[in-house]
VMD Tcl script that builds the backbone (N, CA, C; Angstrom):
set m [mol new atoms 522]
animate dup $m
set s [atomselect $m all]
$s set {name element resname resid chain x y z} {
  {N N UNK 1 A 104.028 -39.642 72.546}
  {CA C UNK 1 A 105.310 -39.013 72.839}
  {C C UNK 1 A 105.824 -38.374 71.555}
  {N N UNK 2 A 106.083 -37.361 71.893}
  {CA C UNK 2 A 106.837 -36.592 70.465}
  {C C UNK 2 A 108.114 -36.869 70.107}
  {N N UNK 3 A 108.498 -36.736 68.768}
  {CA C UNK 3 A 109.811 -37.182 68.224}
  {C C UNK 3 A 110.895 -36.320 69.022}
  {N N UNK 4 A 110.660 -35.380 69.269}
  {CA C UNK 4 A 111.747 -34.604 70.189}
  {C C UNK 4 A 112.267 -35.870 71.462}
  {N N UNK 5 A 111.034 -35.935 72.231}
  {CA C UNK 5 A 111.372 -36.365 73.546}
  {C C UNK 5 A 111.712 -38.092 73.360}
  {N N UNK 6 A 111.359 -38.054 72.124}
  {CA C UNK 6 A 112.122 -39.740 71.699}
  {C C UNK 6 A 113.484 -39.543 71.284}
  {N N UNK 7 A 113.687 -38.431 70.540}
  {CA C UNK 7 A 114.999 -37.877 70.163}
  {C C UNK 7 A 115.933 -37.427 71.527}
  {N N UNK 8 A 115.493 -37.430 73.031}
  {CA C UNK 8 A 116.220 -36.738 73.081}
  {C C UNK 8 A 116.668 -38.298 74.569}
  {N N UNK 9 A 115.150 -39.377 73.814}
  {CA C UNK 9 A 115.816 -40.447 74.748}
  {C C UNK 9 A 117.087 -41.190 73.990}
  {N N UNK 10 A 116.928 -40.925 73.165}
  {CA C UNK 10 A 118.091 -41.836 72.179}
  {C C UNK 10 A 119.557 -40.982 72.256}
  {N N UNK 11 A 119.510 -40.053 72.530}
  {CA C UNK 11 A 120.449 -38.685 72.763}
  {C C UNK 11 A 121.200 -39.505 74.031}
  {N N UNK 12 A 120.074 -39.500 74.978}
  {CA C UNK 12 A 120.851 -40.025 76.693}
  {C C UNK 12 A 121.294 -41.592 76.548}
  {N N UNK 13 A 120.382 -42.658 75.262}
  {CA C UNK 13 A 121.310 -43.698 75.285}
  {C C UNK 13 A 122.519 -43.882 74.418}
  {N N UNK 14 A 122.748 -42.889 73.646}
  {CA C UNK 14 A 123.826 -42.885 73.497}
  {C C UNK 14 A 125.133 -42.621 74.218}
  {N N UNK 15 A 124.686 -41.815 74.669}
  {CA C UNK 15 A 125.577 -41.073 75.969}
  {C C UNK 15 A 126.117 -42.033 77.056}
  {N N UNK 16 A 124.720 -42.931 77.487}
  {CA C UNK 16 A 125.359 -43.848 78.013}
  {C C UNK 16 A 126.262 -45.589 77.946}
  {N N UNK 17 A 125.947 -45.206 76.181}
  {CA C UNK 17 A 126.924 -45.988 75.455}
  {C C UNK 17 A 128.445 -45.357 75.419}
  {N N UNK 18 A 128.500 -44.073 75.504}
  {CA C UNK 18 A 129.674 -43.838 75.376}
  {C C UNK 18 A 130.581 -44.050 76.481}
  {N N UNK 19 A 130.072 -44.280 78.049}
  {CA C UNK 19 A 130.614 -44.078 78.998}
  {C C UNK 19 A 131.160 -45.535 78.859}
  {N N UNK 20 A 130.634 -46.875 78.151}
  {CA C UNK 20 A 131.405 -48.110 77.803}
  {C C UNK 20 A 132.357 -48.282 76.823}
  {N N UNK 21 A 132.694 -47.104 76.094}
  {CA C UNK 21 A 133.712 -47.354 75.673}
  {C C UNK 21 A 134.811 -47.136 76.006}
  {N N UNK 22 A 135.588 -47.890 75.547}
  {CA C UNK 22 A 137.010 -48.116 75.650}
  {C C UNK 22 A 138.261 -46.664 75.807}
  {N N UNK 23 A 138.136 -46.215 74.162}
  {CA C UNK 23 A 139.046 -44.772 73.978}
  {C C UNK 23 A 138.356 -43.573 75.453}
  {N N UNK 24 A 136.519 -43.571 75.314}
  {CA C UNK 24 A 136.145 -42.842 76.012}
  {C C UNK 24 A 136.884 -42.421 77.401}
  {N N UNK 25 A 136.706 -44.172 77.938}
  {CA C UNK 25 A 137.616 -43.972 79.495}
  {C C UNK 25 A 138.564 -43.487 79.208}
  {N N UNK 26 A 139.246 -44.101 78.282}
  {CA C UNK 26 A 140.924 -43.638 78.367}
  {C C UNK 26 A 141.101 -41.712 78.423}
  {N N UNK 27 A 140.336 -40.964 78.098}
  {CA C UNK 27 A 140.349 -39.883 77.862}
  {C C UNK 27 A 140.665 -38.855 79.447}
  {N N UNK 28 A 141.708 -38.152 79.060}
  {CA C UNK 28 A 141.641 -37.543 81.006}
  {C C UNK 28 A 139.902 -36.869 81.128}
  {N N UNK 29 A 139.937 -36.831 82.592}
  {CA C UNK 29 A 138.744 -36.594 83.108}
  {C C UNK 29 A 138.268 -34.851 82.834}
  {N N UNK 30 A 139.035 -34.224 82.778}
  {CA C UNK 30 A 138.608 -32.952 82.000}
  {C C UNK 30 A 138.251 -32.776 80.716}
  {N N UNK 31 A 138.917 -33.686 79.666}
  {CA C UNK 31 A 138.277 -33.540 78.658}
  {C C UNK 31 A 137.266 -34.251 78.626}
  {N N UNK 32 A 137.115 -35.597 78.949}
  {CA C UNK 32 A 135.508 -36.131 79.510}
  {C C UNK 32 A 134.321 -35.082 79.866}
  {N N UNK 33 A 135.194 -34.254 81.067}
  {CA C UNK 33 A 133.671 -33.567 81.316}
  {C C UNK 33 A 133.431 -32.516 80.441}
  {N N UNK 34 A 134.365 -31.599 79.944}
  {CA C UNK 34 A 134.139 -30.695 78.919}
  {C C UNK 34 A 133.566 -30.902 78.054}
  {N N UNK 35 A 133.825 -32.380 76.886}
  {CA C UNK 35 A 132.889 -33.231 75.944}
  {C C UNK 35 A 131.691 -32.953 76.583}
  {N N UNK 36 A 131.682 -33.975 77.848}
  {CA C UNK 36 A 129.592 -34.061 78.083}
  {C C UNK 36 A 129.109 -32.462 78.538}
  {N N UNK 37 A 129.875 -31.475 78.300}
  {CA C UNK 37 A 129.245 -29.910 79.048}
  {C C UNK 37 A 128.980 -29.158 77.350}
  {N N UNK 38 A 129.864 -29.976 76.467}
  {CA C UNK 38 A 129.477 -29.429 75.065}
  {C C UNK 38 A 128.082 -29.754 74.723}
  {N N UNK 39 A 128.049 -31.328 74.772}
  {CA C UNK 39 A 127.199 -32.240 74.638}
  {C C UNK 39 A 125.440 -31.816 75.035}
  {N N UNK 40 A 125.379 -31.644 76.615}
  {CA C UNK 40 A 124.567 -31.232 77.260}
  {C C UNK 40 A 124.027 -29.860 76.669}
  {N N UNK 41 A 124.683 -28.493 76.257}
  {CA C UNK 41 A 124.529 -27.760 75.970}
  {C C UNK 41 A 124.306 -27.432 74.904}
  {N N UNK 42 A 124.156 -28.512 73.443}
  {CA C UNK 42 A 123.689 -28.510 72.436}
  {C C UNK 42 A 122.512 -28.941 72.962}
  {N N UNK 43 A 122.230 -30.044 73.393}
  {CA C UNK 43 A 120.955 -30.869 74.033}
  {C C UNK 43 A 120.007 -30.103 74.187}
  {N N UNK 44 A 120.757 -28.441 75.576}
  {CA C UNK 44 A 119.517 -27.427 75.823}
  {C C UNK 44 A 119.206 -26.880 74.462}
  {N N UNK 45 A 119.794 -26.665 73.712}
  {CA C UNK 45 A 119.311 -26.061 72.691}
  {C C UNK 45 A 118.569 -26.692 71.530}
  {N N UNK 46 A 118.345 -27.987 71.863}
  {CA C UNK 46 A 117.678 -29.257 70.394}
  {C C UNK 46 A 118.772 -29.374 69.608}
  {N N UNK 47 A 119.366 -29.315 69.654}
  {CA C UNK 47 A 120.302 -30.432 68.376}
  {C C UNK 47 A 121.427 -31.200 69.746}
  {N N UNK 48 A 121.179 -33.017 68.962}
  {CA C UNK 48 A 121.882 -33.771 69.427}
  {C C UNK 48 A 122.792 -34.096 69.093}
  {N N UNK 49 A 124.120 -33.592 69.528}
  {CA C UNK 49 A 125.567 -33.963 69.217}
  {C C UNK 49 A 125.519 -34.988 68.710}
  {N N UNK 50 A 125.395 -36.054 69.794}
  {CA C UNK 50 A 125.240 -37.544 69.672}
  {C C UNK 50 A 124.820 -38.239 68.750}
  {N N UNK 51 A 124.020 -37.273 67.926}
  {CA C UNK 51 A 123.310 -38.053 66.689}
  {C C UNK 51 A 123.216 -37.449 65.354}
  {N N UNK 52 A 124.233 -36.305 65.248}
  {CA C UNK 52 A 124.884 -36.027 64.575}
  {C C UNK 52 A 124.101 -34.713 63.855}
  {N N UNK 53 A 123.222 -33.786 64.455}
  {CA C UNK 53 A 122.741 -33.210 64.079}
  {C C UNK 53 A 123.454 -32.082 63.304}
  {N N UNK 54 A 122.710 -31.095 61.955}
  {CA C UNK 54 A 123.705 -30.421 61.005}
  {C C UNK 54 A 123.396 -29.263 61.218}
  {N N UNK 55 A 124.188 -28.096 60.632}
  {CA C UNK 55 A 124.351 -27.181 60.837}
  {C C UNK 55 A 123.457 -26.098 60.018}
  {N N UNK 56 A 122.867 -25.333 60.698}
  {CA C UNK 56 A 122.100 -24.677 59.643}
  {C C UNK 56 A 122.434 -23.754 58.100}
  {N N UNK 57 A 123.480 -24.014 58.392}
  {CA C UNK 57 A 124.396 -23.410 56.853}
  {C C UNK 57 A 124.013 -24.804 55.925}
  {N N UNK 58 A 124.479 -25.982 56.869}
  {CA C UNK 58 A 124.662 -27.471 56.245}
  {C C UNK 58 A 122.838 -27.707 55.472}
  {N N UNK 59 A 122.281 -27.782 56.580}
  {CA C UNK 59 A 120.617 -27.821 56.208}
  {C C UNK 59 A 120.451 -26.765 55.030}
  {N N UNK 60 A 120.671 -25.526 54.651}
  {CA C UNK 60 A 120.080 -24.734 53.756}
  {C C UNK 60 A 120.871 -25.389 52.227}
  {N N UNK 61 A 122.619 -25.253 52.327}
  {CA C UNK 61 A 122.709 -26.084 51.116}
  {C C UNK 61 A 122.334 -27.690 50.836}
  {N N UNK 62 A 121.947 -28.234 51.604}
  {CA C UNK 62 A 121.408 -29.663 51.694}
  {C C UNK 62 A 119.970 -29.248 50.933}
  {N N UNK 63 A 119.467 -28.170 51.282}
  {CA C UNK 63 A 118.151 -27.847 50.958}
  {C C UNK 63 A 118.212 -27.561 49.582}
  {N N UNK 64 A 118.870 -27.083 48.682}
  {CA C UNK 64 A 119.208 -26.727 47.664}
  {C C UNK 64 A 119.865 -27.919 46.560}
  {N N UNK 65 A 120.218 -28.617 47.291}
  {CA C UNK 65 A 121.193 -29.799 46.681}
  {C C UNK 65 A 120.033 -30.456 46.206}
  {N N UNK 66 A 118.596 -30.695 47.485}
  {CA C UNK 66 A 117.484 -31.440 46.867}
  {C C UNK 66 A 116.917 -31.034 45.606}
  {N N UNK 67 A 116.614 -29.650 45.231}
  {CA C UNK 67 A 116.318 -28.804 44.515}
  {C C UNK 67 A 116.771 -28.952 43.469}
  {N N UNK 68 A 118.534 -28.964 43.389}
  {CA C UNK 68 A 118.806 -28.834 41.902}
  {C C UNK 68 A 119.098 -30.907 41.283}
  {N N UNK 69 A 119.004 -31.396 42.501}
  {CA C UNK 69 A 118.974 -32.983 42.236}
  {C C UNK 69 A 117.636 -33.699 41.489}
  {N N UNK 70 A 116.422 -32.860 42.586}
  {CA C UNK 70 A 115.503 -34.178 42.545}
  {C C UNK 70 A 114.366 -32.825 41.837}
  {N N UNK 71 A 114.654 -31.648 42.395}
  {CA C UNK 71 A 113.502 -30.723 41.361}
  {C C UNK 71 A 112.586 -30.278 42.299}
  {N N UNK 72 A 112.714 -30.530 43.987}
  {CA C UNK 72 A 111.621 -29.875 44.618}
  {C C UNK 72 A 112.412 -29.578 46.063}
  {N N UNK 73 A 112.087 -28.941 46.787}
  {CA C UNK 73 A 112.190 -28.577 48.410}
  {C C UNK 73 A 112.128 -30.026 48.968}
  {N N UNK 74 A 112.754 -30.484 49.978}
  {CA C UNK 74 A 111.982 -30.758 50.812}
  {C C UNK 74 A 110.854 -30.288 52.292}
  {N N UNK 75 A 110.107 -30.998 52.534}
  {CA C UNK 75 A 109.753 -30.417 53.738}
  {C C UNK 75 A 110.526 -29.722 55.287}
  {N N UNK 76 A 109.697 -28.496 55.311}
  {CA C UNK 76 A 110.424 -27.593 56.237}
  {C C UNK 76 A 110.609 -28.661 57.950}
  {N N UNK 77 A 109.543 -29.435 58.265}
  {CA C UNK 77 A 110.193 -30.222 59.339}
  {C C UNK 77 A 111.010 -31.452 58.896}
  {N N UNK 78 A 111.403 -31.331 58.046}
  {CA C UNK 78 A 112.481 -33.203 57.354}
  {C C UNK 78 A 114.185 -31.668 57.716}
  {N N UNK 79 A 113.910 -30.557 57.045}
  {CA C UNK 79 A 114.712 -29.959 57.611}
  {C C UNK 79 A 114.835 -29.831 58.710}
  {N N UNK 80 A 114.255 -29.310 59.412}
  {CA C UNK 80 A 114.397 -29.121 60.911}
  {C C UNK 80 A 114.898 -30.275 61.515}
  {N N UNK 81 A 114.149 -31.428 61.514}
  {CA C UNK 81 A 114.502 -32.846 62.357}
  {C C UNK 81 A 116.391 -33.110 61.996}
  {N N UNK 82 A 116.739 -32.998 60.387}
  {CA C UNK 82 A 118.212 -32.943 60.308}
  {C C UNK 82 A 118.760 -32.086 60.693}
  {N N UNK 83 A 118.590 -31.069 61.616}
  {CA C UNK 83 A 119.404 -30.023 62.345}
  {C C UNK 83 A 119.307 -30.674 63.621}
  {N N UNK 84 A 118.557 -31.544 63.902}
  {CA C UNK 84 A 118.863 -32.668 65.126}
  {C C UNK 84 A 119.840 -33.837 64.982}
  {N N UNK 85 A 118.920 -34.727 64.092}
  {CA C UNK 85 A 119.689 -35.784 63.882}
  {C C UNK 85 A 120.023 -35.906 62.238}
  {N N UNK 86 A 121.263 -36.225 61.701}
  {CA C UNK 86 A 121.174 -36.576 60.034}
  {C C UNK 86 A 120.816 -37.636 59.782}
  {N N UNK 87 A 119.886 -38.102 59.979}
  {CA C UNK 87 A 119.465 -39.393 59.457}
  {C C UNK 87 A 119.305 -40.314 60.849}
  {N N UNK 88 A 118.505 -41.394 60.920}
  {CA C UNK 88 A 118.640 -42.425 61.901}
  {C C UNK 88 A 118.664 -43.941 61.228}
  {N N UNK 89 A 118.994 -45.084 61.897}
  {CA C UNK 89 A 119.192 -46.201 61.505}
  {C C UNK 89 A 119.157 -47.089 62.947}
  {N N UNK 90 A 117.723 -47.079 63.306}
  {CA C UNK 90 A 117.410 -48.049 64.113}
  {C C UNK 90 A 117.117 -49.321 63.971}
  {N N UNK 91 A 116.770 -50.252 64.921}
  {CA C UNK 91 A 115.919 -51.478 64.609}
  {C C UNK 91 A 115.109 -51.769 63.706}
  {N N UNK 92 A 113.899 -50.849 64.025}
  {CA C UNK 92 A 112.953 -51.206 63.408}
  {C C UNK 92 A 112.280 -49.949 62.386}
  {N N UNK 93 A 113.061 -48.539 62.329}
  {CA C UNK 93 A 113.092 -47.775 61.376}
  {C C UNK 93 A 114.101 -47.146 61.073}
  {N N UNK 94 A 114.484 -46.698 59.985}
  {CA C UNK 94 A 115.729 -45.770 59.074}
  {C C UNK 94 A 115.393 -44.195 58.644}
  {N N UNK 95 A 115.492 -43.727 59.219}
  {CA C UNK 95 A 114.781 -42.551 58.401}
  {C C UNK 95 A 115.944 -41.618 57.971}
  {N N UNK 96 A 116.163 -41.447 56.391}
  {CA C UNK 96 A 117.759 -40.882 55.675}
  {C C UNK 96 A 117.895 -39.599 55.979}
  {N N UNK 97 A 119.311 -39.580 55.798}
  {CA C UNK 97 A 119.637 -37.927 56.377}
  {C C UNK 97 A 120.251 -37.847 55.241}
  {N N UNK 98 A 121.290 -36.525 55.065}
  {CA C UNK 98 A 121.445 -36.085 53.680}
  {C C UNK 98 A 122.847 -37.122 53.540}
  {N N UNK 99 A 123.344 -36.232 52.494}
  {CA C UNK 99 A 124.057 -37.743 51.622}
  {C C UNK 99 A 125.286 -37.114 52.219}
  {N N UNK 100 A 125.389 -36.272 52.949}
  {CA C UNK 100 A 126.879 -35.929 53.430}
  {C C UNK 100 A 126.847 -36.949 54.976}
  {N N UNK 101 A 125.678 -37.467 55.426}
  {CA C UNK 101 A 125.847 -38.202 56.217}
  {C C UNK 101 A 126.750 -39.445 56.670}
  {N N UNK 102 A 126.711 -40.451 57.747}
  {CA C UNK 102 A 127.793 -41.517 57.768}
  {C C UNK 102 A 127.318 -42.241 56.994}
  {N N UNK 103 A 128.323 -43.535 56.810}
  {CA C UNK 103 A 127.609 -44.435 55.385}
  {C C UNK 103 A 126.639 -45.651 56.705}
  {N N UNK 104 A 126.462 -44.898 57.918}
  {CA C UNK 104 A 125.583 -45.749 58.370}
  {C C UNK 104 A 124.110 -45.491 58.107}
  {N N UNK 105 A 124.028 -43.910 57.842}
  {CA C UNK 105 A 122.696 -43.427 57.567}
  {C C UNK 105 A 122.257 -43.551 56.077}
  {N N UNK 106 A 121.356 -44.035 55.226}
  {CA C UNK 106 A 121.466 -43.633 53.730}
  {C C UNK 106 A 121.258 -42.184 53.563}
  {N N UNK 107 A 121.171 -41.906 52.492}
  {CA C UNK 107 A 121.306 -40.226 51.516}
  {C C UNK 107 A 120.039 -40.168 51.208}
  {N N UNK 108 A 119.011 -39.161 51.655}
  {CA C UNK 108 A 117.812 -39.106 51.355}
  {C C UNK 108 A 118.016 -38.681 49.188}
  {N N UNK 109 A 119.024 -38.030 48.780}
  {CA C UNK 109 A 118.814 -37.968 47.865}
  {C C UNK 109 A 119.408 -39.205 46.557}
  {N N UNK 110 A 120.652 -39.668 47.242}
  {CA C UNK 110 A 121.017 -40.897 47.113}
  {C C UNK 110 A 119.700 -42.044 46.422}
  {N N UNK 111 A 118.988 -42.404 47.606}
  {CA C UNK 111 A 117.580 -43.440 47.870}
  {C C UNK 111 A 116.586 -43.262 47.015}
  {N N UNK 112 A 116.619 -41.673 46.799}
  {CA C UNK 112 A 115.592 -40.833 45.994}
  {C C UNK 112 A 115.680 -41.452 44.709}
  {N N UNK 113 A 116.888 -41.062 44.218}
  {CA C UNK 113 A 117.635 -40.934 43.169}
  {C C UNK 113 A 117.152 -42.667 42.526}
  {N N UNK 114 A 117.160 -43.653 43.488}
  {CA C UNK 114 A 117.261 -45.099 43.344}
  {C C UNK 114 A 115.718 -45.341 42.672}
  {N N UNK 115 A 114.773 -44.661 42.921}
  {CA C UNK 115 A 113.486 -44.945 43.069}
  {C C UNK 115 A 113.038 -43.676 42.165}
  {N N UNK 116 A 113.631 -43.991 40.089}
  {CA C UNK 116 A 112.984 -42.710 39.699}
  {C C UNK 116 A 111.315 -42.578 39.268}
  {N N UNK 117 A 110.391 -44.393 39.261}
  {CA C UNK 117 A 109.391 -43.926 39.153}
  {C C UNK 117 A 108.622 -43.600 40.160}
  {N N UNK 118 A 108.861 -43.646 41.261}
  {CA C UNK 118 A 108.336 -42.838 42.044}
  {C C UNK 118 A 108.092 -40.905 42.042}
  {N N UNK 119 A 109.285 -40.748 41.999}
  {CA C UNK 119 A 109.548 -39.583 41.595}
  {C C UNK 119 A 108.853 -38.611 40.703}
  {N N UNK 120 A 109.151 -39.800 39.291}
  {CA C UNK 120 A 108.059 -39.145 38.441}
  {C C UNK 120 A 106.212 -38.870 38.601}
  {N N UNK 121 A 106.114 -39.773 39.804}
  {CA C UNK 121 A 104.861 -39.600 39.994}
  {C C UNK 121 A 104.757 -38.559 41.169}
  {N N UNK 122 A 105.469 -37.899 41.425}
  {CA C UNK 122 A 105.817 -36.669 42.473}
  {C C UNK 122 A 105.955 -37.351 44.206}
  {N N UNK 123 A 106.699 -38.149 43.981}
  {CA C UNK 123 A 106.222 -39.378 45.789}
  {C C UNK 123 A 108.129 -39.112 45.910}
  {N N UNK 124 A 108.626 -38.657 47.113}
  {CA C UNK 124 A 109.621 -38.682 47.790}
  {C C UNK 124 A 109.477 -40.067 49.030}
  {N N UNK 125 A 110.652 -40.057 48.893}
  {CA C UNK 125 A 111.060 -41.600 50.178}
  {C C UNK 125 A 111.696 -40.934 50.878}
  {N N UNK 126 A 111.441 -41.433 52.557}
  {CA C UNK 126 A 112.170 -40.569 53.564}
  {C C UNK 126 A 112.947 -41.521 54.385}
  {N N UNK 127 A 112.519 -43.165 54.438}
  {CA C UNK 127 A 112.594 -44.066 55.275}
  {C C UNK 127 A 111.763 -45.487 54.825}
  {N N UNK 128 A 112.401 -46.200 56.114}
  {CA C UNK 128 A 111.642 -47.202 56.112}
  {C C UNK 128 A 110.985 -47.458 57.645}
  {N N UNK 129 A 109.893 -48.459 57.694}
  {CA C UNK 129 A 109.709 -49.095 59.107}
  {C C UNK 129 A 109.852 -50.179 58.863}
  {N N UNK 130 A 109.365 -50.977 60.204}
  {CA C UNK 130 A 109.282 -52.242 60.187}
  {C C UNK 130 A 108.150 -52.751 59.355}
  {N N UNK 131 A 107.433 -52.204 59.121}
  {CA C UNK 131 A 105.887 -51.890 58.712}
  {C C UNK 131 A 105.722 -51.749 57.461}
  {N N UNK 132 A 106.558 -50.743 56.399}
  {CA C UNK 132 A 106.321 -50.351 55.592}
  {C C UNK 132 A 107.281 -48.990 55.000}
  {N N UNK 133 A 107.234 -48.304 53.596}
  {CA C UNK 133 A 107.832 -47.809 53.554}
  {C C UNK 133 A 107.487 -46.024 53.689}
  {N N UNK 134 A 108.344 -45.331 54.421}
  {CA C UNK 134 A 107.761 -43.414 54.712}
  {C C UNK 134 A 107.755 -43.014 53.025}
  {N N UNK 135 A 106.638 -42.454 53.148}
  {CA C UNK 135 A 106.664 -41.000 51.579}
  {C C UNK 135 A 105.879 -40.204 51.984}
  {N N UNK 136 A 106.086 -39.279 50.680}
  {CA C UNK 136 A 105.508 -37.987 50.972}
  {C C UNK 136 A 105.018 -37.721 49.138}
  {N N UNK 137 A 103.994 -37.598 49.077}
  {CA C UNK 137 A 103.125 -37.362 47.993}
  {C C UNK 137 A 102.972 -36.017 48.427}
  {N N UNK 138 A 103.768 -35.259 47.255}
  {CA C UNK 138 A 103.996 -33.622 47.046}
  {C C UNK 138 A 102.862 -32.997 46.719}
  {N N UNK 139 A 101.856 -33.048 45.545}
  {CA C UNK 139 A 101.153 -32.794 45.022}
  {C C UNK 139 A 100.125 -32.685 46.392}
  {N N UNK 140 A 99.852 -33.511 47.087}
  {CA C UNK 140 A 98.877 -33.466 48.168}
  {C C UNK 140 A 99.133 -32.887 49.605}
  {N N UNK 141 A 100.647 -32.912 49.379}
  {CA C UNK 141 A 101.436 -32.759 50.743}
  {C C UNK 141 A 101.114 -33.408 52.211}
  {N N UNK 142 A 100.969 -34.897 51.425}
  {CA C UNK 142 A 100.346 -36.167 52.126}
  {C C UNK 142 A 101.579 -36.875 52.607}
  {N N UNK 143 A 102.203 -36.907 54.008}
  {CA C UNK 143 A 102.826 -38.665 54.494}
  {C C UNK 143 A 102.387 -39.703 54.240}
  {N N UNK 144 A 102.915 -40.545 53.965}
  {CA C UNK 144 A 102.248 -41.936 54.155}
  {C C UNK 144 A 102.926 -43.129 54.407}
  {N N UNK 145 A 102.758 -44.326 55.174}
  {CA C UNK 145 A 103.226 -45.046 55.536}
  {C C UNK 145 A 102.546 -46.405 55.119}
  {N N UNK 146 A 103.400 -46.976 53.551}
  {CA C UNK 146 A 102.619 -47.680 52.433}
  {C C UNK 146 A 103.179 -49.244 52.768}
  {N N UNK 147 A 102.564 -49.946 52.324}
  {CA C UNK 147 A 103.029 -51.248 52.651}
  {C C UNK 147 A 104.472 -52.032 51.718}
  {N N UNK 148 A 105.109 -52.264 52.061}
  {CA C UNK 148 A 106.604 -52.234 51.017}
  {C C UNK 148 A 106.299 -53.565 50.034}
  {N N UNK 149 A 105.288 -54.113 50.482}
  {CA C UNK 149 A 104.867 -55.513 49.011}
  {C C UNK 149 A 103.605 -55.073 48.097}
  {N N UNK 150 A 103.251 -54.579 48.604}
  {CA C UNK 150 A 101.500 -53.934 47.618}
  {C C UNK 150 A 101.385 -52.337 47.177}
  {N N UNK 151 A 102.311 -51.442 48.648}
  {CA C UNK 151 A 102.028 -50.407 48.254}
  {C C UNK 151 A 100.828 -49.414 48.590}
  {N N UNK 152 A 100.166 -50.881 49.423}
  {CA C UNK 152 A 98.734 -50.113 49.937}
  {C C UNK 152 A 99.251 -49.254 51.663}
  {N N UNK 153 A 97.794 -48.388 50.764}
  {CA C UNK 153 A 98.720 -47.050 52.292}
  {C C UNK 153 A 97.957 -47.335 53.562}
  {N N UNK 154 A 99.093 -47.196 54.788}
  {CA C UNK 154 A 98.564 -48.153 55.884}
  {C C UNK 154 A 98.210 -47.492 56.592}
  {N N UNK 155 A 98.875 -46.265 57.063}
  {CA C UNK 155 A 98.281 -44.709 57.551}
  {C C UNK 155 A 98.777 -43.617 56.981}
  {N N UNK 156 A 98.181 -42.679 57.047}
  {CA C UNK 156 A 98.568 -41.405 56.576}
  {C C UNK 156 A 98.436 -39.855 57.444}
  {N N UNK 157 A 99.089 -38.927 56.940}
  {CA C UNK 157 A 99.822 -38.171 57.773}
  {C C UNK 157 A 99.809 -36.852 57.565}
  {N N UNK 158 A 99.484 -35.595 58.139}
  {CA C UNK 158 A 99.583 -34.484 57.681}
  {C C UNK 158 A 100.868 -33.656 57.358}
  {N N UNK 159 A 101.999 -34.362 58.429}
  {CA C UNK 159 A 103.328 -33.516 58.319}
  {C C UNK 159 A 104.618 -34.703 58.173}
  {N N UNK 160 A 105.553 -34.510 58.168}
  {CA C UNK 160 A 106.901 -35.471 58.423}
  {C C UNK 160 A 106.937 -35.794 59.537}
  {N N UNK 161 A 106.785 -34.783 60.712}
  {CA C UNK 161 A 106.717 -34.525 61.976}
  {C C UNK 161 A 105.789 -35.583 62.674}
  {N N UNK 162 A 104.569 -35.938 61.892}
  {CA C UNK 162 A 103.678 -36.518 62.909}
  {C C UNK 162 A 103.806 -38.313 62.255}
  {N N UNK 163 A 104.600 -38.378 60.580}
  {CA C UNK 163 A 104.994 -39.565 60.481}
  {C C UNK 163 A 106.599 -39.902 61.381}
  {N N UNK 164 A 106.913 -39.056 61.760}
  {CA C UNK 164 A 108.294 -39.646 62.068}
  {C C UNK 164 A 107.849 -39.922 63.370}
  {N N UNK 165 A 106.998 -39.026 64.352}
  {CA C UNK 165 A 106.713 -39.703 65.294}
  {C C UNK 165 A 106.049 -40.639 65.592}
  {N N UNK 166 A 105.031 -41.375 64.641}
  {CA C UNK 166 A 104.548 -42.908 64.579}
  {C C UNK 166 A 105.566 -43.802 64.419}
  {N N UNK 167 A 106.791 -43.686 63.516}
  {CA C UNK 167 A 107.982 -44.018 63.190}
  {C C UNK 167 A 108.661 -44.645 64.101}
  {N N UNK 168 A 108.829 -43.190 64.933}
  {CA C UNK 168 A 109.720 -43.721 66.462}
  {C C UNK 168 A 109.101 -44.907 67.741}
  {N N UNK 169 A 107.740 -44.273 67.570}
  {CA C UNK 169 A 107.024 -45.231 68.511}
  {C C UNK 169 A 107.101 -46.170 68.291}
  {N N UNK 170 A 106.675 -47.002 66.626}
  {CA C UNK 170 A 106.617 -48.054 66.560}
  {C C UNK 170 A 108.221 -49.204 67.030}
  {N N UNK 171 A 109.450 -47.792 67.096}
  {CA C UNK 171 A 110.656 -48.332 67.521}
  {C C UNK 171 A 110.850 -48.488 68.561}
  {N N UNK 172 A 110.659 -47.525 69.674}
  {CA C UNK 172 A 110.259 -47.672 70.753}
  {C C UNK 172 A 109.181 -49.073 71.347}
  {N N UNK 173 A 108.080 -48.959 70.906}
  {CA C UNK 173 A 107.096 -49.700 71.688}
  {C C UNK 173 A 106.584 -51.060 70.628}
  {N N UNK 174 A 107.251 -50.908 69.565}
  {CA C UNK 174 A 106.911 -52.348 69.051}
  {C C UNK 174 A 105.658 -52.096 68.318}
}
mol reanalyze $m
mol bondsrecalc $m
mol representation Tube
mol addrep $m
């Protein structure tokens, strides 16, 4: 299953978290439905309200912020996925959105910032799993999903895209 269509199940359980809240009900029923007709209609278009996806003005200086912070781009789908969601903070994975995010998500440059010998060895942090921790070895333009006590790499990855979707699964399906 692709990170989209995992993205866009977490989209509908949110949604149907919202219908239990409290303020939600209280809200008259027109602005209720107008909310979920906003909602829905970002949805058709890939970015999830619900999960706080950014704006492509937001993504390009976010893109730049990495640049003059950490000294490199990040990857063009770590962008893309934050024009969906800024960051996630599930069960059993975290994967950071930018640092303008909630203080529920961490700051991919924030985290970065925490971890400078990594850095110096050209290795970005994107997340965690249950499993181990996400990077991205620049020099190779390698994912990898390393073990968070040894460091030994447990799988590896051609894009962000195809680690974030092992990511999700493993949240999904254990």
């Amino acid at each position: 299953m692709s990170y989209a269509n995992i993205l866009a199940m977490l989209h509908e359980k949110e949604k149907n978290r919202l219908h239990d809240c409290e303020v939600f009900r209280e809200m008259e029923e027109e602005d209720r439905s107008a909310f979920f007709e906003r909602v829905e209609r970002d949805a058709a278009e890939g970015r999830y309200t619900l999960l706080g996806g950014m704006a492509l003005m937001e993504v390009e200086e976010f893109r730049e912020h990495v640049n003059e912070t950490l000294g490199f781009d990040p990857p063009a789908d770590f962008l893309e996925f934050l024009r969906v969601a800024d960051g996630l903070v599930l069960d059993r994975v975290t994967i950071f959105g930018s640092d303008l995010a909630s203080s529920f998500s961490p700051g991919f440059i924030d985290q970065n910032r925490r971890n400078p010998d990594l850095l110096r060895q050209g290795v970005a942090c994107f997340g965690v799993a249950s499993t181990g921790v996400l990077l991205w070895a620049r020099s190779s333009e390698e994912f990898r999903l390393v073990h968070r006590s040894d460091g030994a790499v447990q799988k590896r990855f051609g894009t962000f895209s195809e680690m974030l979707d092992y990511a999700l699964d493993l949240e999904m399906n254990g």
